[in-house]
C-alpha positions in Angstrom: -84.1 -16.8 16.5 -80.8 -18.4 16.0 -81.2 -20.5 19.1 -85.0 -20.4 20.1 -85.7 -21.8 16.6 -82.7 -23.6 15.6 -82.2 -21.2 12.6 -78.5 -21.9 12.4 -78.1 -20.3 8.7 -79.6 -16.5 10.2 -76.8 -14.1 10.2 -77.6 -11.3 12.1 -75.0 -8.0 11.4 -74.0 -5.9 14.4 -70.8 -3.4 14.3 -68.5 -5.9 15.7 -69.4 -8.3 13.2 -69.1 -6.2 10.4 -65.8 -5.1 11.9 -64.6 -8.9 11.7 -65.5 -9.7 8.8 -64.5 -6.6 7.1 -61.0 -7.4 9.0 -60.5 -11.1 8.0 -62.0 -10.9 4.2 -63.5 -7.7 2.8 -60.4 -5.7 4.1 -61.9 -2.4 2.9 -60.5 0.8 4.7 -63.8 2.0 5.7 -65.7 -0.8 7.6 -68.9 1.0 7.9 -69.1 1.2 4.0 -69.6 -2.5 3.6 -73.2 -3.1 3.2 -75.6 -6.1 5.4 -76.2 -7.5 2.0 -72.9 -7.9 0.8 -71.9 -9.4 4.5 -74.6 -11.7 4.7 -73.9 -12.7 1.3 -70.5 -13.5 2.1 -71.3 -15.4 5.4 -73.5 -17.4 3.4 -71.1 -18.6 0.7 -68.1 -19.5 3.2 -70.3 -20.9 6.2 -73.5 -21.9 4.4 -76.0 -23.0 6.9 -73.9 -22.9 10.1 -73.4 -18.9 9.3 -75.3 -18.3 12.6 -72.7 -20.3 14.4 -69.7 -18.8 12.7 -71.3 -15.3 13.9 -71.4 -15.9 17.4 -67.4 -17.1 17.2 -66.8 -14.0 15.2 -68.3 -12.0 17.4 -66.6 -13.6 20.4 -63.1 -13.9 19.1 -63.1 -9.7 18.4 -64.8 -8.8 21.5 -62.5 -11.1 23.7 -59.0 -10.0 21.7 -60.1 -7.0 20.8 
């Protein structure tokens, strides 16, 4: 979807995601507590309608450092 249909402002949630983001601004000590909403809600406010984009960097910063 993000690509196929240039829906740049979807942000889809896997675990790594939710690991990144929980790392660089929830910061809560259980990751898998934070909900999709709250995430998505979050990704929305700081990337607006590039969140899509900002995903897929998110996703490939922690999977490549680790």
């Amino acid at each position: 979807m993000l690509f196929s249909l240039a829906r740049f402002e979807v942000f889809p949630v896997d675990v790594w995601v939710r690991r990144v983001m929980n790392e660089l601004y929830i910061k809560m000590e259980d990751e898998t507590k934070v909900s999709k909403k709250v995430l998505q809600a979050l990704a929305k406010e700081k990337f607006e309608n590039l969140a899509g984009l900002a995903q897929q960097y998110l996703f490939y910063q922690r999977r490549s450092i680790g």
